[in-house]
C-alpha positions as CSV (number, residue, x, y, z in Angstrom):
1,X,-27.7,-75.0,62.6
2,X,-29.6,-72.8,65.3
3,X,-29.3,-75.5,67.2
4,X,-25.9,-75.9,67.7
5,X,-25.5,-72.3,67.8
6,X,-27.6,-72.2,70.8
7,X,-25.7,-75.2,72.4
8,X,-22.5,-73.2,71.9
9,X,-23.7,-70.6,73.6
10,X,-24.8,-72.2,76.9
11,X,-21.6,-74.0,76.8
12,X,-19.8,-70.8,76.4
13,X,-22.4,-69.2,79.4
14,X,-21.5,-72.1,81.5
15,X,-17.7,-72.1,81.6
16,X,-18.1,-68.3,82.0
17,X,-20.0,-69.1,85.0
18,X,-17.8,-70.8,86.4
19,X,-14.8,-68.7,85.4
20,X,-16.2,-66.1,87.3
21,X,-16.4,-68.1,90.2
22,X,-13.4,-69.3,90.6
23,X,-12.3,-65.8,89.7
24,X,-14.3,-64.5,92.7
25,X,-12.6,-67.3,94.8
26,X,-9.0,-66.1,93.6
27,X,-9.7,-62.6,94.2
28,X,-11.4,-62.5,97.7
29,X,-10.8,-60.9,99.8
30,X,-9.7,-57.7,97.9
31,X,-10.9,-55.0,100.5
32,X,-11.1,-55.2,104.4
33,X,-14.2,-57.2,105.9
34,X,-16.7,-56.7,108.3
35,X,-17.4,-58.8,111.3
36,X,-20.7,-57.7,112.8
37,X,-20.8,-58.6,117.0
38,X,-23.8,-57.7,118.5
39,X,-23.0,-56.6,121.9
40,X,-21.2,-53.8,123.3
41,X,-17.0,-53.6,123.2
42,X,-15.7,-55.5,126.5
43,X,-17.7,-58.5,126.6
44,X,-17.2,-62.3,126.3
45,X,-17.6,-62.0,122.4
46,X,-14.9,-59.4,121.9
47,X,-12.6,-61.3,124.3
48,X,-12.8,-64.3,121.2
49,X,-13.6,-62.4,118.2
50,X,-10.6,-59.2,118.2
51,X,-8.0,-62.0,118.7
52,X,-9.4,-64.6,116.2
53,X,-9.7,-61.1,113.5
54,X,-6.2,-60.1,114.4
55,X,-5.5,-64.3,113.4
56,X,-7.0,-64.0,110.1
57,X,-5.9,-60.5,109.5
58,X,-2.5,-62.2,109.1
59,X,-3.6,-65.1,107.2
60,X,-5.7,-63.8,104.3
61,X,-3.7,-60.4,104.0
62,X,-7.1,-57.9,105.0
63,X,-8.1,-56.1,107.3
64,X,-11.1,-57.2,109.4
65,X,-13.2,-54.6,111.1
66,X,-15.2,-55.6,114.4
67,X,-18.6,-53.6,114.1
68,X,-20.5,-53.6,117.5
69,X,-24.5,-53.4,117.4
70,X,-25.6,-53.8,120.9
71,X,-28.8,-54.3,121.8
72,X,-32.3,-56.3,122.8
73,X,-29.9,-59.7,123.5
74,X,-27.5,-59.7,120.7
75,X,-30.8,-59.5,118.4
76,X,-30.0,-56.2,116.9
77,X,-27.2,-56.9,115.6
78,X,-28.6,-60.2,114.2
79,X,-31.4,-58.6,112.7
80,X,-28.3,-55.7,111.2
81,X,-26.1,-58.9,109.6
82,X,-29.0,-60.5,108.5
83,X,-29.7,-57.9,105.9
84,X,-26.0,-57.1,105.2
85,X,-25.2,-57.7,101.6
86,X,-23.9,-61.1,101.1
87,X,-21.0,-60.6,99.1
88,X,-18.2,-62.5,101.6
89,X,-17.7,-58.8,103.6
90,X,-19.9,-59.5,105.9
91,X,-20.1,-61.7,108.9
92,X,-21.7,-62.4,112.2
93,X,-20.1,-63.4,115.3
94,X,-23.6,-65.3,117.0
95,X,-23.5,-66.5,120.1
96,X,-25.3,-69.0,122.2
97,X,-27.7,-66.1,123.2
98,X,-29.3,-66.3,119.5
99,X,-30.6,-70.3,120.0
100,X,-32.3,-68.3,123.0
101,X,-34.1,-65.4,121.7
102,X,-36.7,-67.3,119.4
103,X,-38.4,-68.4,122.7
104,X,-38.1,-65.1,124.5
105,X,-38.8,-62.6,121.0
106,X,-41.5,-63.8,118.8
107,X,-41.5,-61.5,116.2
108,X,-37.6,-61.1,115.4
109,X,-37.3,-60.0,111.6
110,X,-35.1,-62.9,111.1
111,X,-34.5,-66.3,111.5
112,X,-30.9,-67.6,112.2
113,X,-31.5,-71.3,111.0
114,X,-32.7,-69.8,107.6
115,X,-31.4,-66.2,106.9
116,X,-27.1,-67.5,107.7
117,X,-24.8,-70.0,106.8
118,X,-23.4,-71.9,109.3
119,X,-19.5,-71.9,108.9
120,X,-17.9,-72.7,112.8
121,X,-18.0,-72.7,116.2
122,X,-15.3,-70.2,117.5
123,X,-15.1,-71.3,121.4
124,X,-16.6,-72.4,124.1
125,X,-16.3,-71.0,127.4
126,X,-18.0,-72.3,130.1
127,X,-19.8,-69.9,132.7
128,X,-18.4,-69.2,135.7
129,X,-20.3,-67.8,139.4
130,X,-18.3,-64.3,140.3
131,X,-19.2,-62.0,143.0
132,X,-17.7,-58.6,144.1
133,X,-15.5,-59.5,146.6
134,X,-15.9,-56.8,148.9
135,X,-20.0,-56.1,148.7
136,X,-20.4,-60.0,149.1
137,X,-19.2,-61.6,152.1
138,X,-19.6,-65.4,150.5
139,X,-16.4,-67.2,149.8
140,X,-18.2,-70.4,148.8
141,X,-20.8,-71.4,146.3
142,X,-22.8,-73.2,149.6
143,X,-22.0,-70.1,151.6
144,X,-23.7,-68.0,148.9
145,X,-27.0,-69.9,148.3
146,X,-27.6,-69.7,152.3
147,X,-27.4,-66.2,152.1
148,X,-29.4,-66.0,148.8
149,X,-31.8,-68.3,150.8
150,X,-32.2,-66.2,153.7
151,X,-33.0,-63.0,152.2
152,X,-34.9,-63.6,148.9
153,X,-34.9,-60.5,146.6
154,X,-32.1,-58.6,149.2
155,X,-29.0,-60.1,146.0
156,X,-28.7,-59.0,142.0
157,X,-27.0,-60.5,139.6
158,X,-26.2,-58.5,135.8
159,X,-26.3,-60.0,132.8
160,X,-25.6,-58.6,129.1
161,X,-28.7,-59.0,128.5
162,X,-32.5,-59.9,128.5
163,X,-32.7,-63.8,127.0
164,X,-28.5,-64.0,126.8
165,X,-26.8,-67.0,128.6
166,X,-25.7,-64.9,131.1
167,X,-29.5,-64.1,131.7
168,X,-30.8,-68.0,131.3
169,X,-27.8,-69.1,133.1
170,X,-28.9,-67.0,136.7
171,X,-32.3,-67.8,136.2
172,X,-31.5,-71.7,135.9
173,X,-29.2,-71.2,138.9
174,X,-32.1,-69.5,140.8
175,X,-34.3,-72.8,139.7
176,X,-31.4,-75.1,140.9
177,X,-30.8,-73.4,144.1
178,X,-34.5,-72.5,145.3
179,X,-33.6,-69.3,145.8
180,X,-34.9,-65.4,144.7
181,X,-32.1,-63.2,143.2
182,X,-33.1,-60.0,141.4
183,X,-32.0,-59.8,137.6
184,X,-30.1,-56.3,136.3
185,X,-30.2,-56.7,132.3
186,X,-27.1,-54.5,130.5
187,X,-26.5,-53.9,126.8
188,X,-23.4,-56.5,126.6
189,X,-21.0,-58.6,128.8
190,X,-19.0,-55.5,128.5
191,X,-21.1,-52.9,130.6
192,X,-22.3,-55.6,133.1
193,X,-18.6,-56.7,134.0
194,X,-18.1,-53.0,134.6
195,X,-20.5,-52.3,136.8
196,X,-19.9,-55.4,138.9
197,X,-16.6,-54.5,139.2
198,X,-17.5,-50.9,140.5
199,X,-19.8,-52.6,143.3
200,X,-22.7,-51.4,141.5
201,X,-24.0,-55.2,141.5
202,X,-23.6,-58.2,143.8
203,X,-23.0,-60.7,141.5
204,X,-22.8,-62.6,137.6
205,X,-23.0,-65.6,135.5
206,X,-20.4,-64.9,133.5
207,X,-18.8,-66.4,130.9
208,X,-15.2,-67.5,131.5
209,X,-13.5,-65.8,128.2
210,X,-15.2,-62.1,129.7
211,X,-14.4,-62.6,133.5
212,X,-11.0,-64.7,133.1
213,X,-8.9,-61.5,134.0
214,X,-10.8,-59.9,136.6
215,X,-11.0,-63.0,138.6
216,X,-7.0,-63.3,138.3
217,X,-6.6,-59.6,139.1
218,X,-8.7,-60.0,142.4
219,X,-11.3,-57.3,140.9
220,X,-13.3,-60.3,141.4
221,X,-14.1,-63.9,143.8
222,X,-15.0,-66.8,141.4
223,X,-17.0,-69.4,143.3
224,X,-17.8,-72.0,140.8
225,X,-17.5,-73.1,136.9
226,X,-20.4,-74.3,135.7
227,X,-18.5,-77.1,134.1
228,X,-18.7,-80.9,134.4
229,X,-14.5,-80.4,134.7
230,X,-12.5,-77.7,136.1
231,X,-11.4,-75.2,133.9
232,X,-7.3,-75.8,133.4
233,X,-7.1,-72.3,133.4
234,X,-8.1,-72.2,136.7
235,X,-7.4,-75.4,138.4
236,X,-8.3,-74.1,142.1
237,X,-11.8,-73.2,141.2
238,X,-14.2,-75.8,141.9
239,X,-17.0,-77.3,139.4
240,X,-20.5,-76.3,140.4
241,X,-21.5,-80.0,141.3
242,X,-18.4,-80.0,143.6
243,X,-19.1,-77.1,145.2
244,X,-22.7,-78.2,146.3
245,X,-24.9,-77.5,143.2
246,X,-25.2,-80.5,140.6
247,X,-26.8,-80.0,137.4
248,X,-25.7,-76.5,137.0
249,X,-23.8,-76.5,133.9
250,X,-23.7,-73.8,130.8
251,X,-21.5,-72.8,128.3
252,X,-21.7,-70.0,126.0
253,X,-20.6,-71.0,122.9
254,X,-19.7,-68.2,119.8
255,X,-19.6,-68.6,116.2
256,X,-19.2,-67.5,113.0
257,X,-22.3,-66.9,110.3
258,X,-22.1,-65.3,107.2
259,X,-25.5,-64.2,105.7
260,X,-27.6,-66.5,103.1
261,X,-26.6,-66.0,99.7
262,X,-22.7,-65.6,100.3
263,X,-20.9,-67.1,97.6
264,X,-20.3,-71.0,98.0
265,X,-16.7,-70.6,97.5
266,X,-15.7,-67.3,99.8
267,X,-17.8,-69.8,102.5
268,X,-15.5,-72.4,101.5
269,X,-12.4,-70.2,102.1
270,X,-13.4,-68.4,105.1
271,X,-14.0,-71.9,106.7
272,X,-10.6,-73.3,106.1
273,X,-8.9,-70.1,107.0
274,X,-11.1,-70.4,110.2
275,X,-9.9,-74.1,110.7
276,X,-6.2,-72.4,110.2
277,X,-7.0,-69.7,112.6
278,X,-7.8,-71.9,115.8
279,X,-4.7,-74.3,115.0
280,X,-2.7,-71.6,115.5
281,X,-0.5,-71.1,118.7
282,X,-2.0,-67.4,119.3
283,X,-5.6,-68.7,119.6
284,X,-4.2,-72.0,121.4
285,X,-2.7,-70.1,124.0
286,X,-5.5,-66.9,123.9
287,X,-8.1,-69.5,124.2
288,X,-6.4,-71.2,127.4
289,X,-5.9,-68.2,129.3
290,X,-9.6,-67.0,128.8
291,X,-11.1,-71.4,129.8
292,X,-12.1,-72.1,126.3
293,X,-11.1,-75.2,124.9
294,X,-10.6,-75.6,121.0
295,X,-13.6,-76.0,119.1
296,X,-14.1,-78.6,115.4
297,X,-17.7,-78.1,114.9
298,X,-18.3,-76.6,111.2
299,X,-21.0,-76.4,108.4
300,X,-23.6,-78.8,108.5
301,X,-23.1,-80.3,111.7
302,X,-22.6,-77.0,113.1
303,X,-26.1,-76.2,112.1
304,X,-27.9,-79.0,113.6
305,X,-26.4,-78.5,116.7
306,X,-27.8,-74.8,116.8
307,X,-31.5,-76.6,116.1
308,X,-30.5,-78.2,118.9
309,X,-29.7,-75.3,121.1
310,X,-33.0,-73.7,120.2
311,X,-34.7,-76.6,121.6
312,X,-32.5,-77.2,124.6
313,X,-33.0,-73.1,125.8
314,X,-36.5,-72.9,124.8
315,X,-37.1,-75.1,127.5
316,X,-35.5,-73.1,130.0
317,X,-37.1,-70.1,128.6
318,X,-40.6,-71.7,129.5
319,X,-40.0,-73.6,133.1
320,X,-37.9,-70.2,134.3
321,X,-41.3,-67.8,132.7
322,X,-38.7,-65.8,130.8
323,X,-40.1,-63.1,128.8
324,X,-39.0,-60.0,126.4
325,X,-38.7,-57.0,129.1
């Protein structure tokens, strides 16, 4: 008899399990959520992620909150989502800087192939060469490494960052070109796209979603895309390999975590609401103006391709001698 009081008891603990579940599925989100973006407000990662919140702000009926940490690469705020709670109100907008920082900080308090889900790819601008157009005379990508070449050390270039793309992406350009160009690191896209608009720089690798404005606005001179195609949002703008410099080619690419431990079925949601998101006309046409196509790369897949992404800018890391300033 004790026995088949027991066994009606798990029974009744199991379908309780799973009533709460499914309750938690029903429910969420109940309260406004938080998206955590770790660089500064301005940057490439705001120009995706305030658009795409404002998207699913209007889909799931809450209100998302951007949160910027800035700092040490984008690793602060890794390190801060990390050890958010994980009860599907709390997520991280990575970016392509966080496949480099393993190489460049070896003793990050967190892992982000273990300690986050993977749930989607958000875009994927690709990098573009700008230059203030009144402090550098170059109106070409040739007639810029000639200069560079000429007087080693006399050019800078900002970055958001020590270990971002922005960073790696000079640094392979410097490796490409043969040339010496001095690196300014800033706390975020943001900052740096300031200051090289005020003149207080020569120059950036910057990434297409950040700078897309500027460059139409004359504020500043693209000379390349470091793209195998031209970007359709700017048609005139020639590929790096076109403009004299083959095998320069990087993309940032942004994405959405959550941290492990966030209910199975608030990561199910928030990936189909994120599939719904990008579909939509707003993020079509946002996504256009600022050169990033339309990403489909979710969940598992989209895990394996940030193993690869370690692997692929640890490399770099090691033949440019990057390290943690």
């Amino acid at each position: 008899m004790h026995k088949f009081i027991l066994a009606g008891a798990s029974a009744l603990i199991a379908a309780a399990s799973v009533n709460i579940g499914s309750a938690h599925a029903q429910s969420w989100p109940n309260r406004s959520i938080t998206f955590i973006v770790p660089f500064a407000a301005g940057g490439g990662t705001d120009a995706f992620a305030r658009p795409l919140a404002a998207q699913l702000d209007q889909q799931i009926g809450q209100r998302i909150v951007i949160e910027n940490k800035a700092g040490a690469g984008g690793t602060v705020g890794a390190s801060a989502a990390a050890k958010a709670k994980p009860d599907g109100y709390n997520f991280f907008v990575g970016a392509a800087h966080h496949a480099i920082a393993p190489a460049i900080y070896p003793k990050l308090d967190y892992d982000i192939e273990k300690d986050f889900i993977p749930i989607g790819v958000i875009s994927e601008p690709p990098h573009v060469v700008v230059v203030h157009p009144v402090k550098v005379a170059a109106r070409s990508l040739k007639e810029l490494i000639d200069f560079a070449s000429r007087n080693p050390d006399k050019m800078n270039y900002a970055s958001a960052g020590n270990g971002t793309t922005h960073h790696l992406a000079g640094e392979l350009f410097k490796i490409l070109s043969k040339t010496k160009i001095q690196h300014v690191p800033y706390r975020g896209a943001g900052p740096a796209l300031q200051d090289l608009v005020a003149g207080h720089v020569d120059m950036a690798f910057d990434g297409l979603g950040s700078s897309a404005a500027q460059i139409a606005g004359g504020q500043l001179r693209a000379l390349a895309v470091a793209a195998p195609k031209r970007s359709p949002a700017f048609p005139d703008l020639p590929t790096a390999a076109e403009a004299g410099l083959p095998g320069y080619e990087v993309s940032t690419w942004y994405a959405l975590f959550a941290p492990k431990g966030t209910p199975d079925e608030v990561i199910t949601r928030i990936t189909a609401e994120l599939k719904k998101a990008l579909a939509s006309p707003l993020i079509v046409e946002t996504w256009g103006k600022n050169g990033s196509p339309i990403p489909n790369v979710y969940g598992a897949e989209f895990g394996k391709f940030v193993t690869s992404e370690i692997s692929r800018w640890g490399k770099v890391v090691k033949e440019a001698g990057v390290k943690a300033e």
